[in-house]
C-alpha positions in Angstrom: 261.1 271.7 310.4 258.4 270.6 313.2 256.8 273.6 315.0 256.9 271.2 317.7 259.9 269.7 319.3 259.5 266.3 320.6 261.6 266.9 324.6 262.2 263.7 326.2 259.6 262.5 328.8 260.7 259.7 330.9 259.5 256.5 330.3 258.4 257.2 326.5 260.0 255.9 323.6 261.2 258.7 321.6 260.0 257.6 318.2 256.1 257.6 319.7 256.5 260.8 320.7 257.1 261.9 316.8 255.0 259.4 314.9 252.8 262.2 314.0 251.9 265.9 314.4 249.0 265.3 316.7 251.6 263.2 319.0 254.9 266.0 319.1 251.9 267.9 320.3 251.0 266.0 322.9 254.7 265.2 323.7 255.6 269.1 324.4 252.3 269.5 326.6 253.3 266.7 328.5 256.7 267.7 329.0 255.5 271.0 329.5 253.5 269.6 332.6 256.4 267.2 334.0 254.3 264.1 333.3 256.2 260.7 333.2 255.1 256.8 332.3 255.6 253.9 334.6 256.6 251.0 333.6 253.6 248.3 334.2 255.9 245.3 334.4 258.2 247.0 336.8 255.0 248.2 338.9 253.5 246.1 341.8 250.0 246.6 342.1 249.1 247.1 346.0 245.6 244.9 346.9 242.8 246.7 347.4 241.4 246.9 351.1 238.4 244.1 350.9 235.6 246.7 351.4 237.2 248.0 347.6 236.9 245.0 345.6 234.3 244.7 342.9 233.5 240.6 342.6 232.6 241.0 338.6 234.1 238.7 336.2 233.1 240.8 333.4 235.5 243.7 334.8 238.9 241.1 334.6 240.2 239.9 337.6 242.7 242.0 339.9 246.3 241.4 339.2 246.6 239.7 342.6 243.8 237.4 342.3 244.6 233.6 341.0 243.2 234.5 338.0 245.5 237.5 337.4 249.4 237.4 337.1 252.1 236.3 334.6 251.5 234.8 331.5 254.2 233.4 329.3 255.7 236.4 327.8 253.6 239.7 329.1 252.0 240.7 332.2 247.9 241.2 331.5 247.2 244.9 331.9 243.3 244.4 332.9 241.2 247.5 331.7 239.4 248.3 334.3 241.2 246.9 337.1 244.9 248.2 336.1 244.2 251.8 335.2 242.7 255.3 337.0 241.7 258.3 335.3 243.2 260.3 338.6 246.5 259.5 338.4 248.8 262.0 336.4 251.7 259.1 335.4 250.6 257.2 332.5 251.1 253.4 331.9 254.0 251.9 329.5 253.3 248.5 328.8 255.6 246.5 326.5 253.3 244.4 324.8 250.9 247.5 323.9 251.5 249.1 320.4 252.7 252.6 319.8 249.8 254.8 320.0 249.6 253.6 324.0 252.5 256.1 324.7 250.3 259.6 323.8 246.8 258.2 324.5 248.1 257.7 328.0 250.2 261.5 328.1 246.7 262.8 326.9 245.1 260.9 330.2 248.0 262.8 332.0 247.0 266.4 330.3 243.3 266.1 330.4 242.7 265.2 334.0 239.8 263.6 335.9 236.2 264.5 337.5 235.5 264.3 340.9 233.3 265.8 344.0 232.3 265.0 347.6 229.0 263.4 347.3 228.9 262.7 343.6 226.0 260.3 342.5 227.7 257.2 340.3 225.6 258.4 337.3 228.2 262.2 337.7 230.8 259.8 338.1 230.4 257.8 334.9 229.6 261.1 332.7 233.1 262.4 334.3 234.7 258.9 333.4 233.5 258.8 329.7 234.3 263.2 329.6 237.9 262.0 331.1 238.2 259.3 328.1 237.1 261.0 325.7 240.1 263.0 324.0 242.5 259.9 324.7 240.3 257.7 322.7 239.6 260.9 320.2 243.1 260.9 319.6 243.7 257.2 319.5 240.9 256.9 316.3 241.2 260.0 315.0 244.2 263.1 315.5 246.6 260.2 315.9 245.3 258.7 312.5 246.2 262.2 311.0 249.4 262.2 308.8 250.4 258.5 310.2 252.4 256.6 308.7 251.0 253.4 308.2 252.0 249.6 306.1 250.4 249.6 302.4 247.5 247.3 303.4 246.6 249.9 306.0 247.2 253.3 304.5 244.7 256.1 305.4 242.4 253.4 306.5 242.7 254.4 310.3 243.0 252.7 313.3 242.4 249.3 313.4 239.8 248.7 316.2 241.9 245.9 319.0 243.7 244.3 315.3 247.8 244.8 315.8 249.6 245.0 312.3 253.3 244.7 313.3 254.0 246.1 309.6 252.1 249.7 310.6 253.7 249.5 314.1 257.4 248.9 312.6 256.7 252.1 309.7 255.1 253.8 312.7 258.0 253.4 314.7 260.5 254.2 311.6 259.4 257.4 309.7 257.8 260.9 310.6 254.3 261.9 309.5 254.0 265.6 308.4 253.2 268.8 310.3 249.9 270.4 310.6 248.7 271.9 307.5 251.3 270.5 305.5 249.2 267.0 304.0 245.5 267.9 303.1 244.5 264.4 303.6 245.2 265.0 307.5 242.1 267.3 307.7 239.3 264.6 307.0 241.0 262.8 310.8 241.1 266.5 311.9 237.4 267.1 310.8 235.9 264.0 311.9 238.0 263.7 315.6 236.3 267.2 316.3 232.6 266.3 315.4 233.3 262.9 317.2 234.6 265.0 320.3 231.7 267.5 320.3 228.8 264.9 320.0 230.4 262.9 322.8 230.4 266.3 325.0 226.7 266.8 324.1 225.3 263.2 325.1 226.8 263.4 328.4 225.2 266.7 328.9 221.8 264.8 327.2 222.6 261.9 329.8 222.9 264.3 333.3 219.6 266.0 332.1 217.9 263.0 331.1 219.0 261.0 334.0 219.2 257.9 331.8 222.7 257.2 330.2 223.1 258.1 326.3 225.8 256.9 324.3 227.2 257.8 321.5 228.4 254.8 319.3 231.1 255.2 316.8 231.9 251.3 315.5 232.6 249.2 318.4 233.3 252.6 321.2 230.9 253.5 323.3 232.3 255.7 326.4 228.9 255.6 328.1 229.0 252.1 328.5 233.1 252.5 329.3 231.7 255.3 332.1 229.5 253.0 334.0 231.7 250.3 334.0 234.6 252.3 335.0 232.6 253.6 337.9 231.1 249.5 338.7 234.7 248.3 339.3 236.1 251.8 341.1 232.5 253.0 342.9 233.8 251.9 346.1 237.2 253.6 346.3 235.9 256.9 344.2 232.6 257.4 347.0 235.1 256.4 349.8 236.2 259.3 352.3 239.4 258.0 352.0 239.7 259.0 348.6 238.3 262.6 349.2 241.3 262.6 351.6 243.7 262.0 348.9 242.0 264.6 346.7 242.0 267.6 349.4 245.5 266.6 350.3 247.6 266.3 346.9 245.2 267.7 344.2 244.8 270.9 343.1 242.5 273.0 340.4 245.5 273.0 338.1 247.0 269.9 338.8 244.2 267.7 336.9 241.5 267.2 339.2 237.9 269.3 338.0 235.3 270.1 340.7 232.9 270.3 338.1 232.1 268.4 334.4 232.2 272.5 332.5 236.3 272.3 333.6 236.6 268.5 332.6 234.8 269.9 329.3 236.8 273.2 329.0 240.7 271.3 329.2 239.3 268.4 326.9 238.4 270.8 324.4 241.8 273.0 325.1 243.6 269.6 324.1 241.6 268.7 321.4 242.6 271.9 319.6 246.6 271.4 320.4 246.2 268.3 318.4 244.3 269.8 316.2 247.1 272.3 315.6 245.9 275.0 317.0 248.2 275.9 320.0 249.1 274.2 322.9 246.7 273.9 325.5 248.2 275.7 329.5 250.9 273.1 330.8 249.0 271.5 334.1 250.5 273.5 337.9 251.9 276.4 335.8 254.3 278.2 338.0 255.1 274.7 340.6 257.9 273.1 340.5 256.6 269.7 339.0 259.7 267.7 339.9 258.3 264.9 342.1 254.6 266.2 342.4 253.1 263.6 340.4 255.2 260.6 341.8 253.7 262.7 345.5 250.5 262.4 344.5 251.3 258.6 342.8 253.4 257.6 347.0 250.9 259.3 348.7 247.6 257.4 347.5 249.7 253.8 348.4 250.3 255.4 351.9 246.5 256.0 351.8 245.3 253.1 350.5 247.6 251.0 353.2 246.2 253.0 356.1 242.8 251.9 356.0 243.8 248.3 357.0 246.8 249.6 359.4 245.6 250.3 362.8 247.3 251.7 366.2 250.2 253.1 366.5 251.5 251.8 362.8 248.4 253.4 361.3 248.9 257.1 362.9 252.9 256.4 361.4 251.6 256.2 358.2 249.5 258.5 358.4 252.0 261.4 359.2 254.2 260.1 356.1 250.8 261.1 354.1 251.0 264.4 355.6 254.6 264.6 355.0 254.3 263.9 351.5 251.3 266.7 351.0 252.7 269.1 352.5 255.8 268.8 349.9 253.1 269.2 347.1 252.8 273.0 347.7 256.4 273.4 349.4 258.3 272.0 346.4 260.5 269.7 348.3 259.3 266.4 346.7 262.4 264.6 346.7 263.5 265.3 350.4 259.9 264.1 351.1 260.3 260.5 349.2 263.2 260.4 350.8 262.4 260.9 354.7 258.9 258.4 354.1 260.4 255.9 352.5 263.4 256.0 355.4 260.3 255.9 357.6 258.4 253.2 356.7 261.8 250.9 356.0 262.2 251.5 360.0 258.3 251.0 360.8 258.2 247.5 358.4 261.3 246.3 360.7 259.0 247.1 363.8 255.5 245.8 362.8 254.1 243.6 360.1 253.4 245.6 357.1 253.9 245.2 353.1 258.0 245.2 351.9 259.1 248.5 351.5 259.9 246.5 348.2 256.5 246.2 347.5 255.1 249.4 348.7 258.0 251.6 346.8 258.0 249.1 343.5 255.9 252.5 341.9 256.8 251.2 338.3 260.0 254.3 338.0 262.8 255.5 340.1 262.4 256.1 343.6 265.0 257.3 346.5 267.2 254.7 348.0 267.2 252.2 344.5 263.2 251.5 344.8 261.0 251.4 341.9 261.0 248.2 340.3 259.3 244.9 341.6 262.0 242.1 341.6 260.0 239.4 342.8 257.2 240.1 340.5 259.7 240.5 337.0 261.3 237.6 338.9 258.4 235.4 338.2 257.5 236.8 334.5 261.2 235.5 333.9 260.5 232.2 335.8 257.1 232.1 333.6 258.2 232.5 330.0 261.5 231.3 330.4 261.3 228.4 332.7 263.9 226.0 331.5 266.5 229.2 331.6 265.2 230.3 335.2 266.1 226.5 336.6 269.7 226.3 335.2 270.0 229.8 337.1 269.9 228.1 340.1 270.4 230.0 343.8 271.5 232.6 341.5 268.5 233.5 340.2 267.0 236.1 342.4 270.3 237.9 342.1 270.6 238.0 338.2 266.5 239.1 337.9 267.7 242.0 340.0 271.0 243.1 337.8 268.7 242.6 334.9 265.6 244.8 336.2 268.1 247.5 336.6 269.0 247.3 333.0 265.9 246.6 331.6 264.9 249.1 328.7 261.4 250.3 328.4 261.2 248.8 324.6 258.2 247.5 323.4 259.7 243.7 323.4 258.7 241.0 325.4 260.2 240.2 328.6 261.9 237.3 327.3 263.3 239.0 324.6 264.5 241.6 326.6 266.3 239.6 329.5 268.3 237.3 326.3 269.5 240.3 324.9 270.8 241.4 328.2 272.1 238.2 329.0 274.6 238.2 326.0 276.9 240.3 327.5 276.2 239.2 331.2 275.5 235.4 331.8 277.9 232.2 330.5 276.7 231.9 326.9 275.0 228.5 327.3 272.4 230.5 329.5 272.0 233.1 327.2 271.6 231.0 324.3 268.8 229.0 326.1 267.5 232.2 326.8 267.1 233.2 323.0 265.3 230.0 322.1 263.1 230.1 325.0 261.9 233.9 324.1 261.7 232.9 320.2 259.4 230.2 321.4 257.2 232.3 323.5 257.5 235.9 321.3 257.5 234.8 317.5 255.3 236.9 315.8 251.8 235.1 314.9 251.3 233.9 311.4 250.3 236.5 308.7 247.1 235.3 307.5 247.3 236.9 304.3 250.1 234.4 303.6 248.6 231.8 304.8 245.5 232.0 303.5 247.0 233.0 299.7 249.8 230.0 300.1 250.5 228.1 297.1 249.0 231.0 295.1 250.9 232.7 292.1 253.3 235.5 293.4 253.9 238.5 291.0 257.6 238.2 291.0 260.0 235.4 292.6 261.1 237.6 295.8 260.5 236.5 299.1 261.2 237.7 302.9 261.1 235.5 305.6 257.7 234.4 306.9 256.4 236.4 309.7 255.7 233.6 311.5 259.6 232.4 311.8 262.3 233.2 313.9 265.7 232.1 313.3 268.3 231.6 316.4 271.9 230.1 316.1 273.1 228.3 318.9 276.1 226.7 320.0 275.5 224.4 322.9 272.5 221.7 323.3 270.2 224.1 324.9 267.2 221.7 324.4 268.9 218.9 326.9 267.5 219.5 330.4 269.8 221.2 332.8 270.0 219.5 335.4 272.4 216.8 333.6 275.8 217.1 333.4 277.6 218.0 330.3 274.8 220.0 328.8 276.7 223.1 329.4 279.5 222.0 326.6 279.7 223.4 323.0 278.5 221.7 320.2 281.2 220.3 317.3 279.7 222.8 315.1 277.2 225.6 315.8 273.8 225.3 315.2 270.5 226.6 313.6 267.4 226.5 314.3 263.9 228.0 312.9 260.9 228.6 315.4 257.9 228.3 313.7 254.2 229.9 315.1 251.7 227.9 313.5 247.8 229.4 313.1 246.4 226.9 315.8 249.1 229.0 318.2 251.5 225.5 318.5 255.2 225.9 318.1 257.6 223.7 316.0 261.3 224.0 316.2 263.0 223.1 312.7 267.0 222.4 312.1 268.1 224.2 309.4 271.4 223.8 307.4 274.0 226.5 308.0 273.3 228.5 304.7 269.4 228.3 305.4 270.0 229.6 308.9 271.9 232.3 307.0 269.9 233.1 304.4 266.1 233.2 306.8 268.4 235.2 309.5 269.5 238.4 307.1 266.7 241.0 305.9 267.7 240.9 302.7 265.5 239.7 300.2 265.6 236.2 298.7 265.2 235.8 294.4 263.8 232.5 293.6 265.4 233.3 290.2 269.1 232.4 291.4 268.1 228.8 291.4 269.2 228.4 294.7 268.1 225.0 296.2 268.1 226.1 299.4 266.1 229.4 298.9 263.8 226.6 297.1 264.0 224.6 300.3 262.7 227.4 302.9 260.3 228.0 299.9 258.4 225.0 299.6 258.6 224.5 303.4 256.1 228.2 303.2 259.1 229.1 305.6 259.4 232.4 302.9 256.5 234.8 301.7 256.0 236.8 298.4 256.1 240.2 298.6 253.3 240.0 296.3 250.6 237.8 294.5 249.1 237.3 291.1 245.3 238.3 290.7 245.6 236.2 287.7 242.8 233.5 287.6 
């Protein structure tokens, strides 16, 4: 039995919360604290006032720039443009791997730096201090006890490589408890030398005055400071961010005055993962229902206001004060609700952002806000465009029922909305649907396979290819839709194999019925049975050995 239960904490797949002892730790601190994750997709990102923006290519562009936006199948997340160390709700994107959801709960727990007056070289050390237990858990404490595919076992974390194997075991089984697995100390051991020499070149770097890293393979988080600091400087020196900080932050509510706090909590969470305790929830003794999405509504108000002038402007501003002065008082929900009532009345007087817009905060909100339509809208218009036209005028209407649905599953956006529309559109649509999100979502080719193709296998079982996806079909869902008749069933159902090759190119193959059956069950296929259609799919490298020879 765990020593640590594993609550729920919206927004946060269950089994990440588990995968290993380091994250059920994480997982009761954060529910501890009432932290939450919004999802990214669902979240519009407000543009920054022009006096904000940071022209710098090597930063990524902003997501409202015309270099940002929707590509097929995933909305970019851009490092250094998409996240802040001062907000307390955490980031779930669906095309991020598993170990996103407790490296961004350990953002939550650990807090930020920040004072009046700060020079950018306090500002970076306090970016890199703020990082530094995320990423230590990421590489290290998260590596403890994981449970990982046989290529990858006890190797660690794979430094930016995905192996959907490890994430699929990752997702599926447990790893043990503290104290349990011997082999878990060596991640224990090495995250907590990692941690402390990290601690004492920022300290090196603030006396020095010159900045002094602290390389461990490709991280650096002195080089991650000062660019985190290069693409927020102007918002973090801004009074208007001071204003935000006096207003809705408090000592225990994640904001440090001073680098010894930022140290202090770091190193209180770096022994909770190190299974030692659990480090002091954050705004012990509040009631945290509502006070992070206050401080989440209140910096949009902020951030508005300093391009909102007149009479609109002094509006807004009283909805910021309304919203503070909840933060002590407790009454966060009566407070969401009276601004956003507000500010739907103000937008029909003046010009000003939709409420839509404003309120799309990536999770539920008063009066059915939280999600960006429009924007989910065009990631459904993006990755599955031939689907979005036979919509039609209804359209608009379906991407709304759907966002309502949507699960927070680490799937594709295409996969998502096909699975939905199975139960919920005409099944032509659905059906064009699933071939459209095979096309764009098929796993990439296993190089291994490739590479190795042709070679000797150790036995005559095979799986199915990584880089296939099977989908049966029963109308002529490649015919364009804006013809007539493509809407009527085929004589006989169909299948059809989507193939990623290496060069990133798609093929779509017909396959016979017992093919289609055979590549769509998870069992595995014996070569023995002299099957000519298993021989078929073989020699067609639409099957891969479990297994090969080292036999020269």
């Amino acid at each position: 039995m765990s020593p640590f239960s594993t609550p729920p904490i919206p927004g946060a797949p269950p089994a990440e919360l588990s995968r290993t002892a380091a994250a059920r730790a994480i997982a009761q601190m954060a529910h501890d604290s009432g932290l939450r994750l919004a999802h990214f997709e669902h979240r519009f990102a407000m543009p920054l006032p022009e006096e904000w923006e940071v022209p710098d290519a090597d930063l990524g562009p902003y997501p409202w720039s015309s270099e940002g936006g929707w590509r097929p199948g995933s909305l970019p997340e851009t490092k250094f443009r998409s996240f802040r160390l001062d907000r307390r709700i955490g980031s779930f994107h669906p095309s991020h791997g598993g170990k996103w959801t407790v490296h961004e709960l350990c953002h939550g727990l650990v807090g930020f730096g920040w004072r009046p007056s700060a020079s950018p070289l306090w500002l970076a050390t306090a970016a890199r201090l703020a990082e530094l237990v995320p990423v230590a858990l990421w590489y290290f404490f998260d590596e403890a006890g994981a449970q990982r595919c046989p290529r990858h076992a006890g190797g660690g974390a794979l430094f930016g490589a995905t192996c959907l194997a490890c994430e699929r075991v990752g997702q599926s089984e447990q790893g043990p408890d503290f104290g349990t697995d011997p082999r878990m100390d060596r991640w224990l051991r090495q995250g907590r030398i990692y941690v402390e020499a990290e601690i004492d070149a920022a300290w090196r770097t603030l006396a020095s005055g010159v900045p002094i890293s602290n390389r461990y393979g490709t991280l650096d988080l002195c080089t991650d400071g000062l660019a985190y600091v290069r693409a927020h400087g102007p918002v973090l020196r801004s009074p208007v961010f001071g204003a935000w900080v006096e207003r809705f932050c408090r000592e225990d509510t994640g904001w440090h005055v001073d680098l010894e706090s930022l140290v202090a909590r770091a190193r209180d969470v770096v022994a909770a993962v190190s299974g030692e305790g659990l480090a002091p929830p954050l705004a012990a003794g509040r009631s945290k229902t509502g006070l992070w999405k206050l401080q989440d509504v209140g910096w949009r108000l902020l951030q508005l206001r300093v391009e909102v002038e007149g009479e609109a402007g002094a509006a807004i501003a009283a909805m910021v004060d309304r919203l503070a002065a909840a933060v002590d008082e407790g009454d966060a929900d009566s407070a969401l609700s009276d601004v956003i009532s507000e500010y739907t009345q103000l937008y029909d007087e003046v010009e000003l952002p939709l409420p839509e817009h404003l309120f799309a905060v990536g999770y539920p909100l008063p009066y059915g806000h939280g999600s960006a339509v429009e924007q989910l809208a065009a990631g459904l218009a993006t990755t599955l465009p031939t689907t979005w036209q036979a919509l039609g005028t209804d359209a608009m209407s379906v991407a709304a029922e759907w966002a309502a649905d949507d699960p927070w599953d680490r799937r594709g956006i295409g996969d998502r909305f096909a699975d939905w529309a199975r139960d919920r559109l005409p099944l032509v649509l659905a059906e064009r649907a699933a071939l459209e999100a095979a096309l764009v979502h098929v796993d990439a080719p296993d190089l291994a396979a490739r590479a190795l193709q042709g070679m000797d296998a150790q036995s005559t079982h095979r799986r199915r290819a990584a880089h296939v996806r099977v989908v049966k079909v029963t109308h002529d869902v490649a015919a364009d839709p804006e013809f007539p008749g493509t809407d009527q069933p085929l004589d006989a159902p169909a299948w059809l194999a989507v193939l990623h090759d290496v060069d990133g190119s798609r093929e779509v193959l017909s396959l016979t019925e017992r093919q289609g059956e055979l590549l769509s069950s998870s069992a595995l296929v014996d070569l023995a049975t002299d099957d000519r259609e298993q021989v078929v799919l073989d020699e067609a490298g639409l099957l891969a050995p479990l297994a090969w020879s080292a036999d020269a």
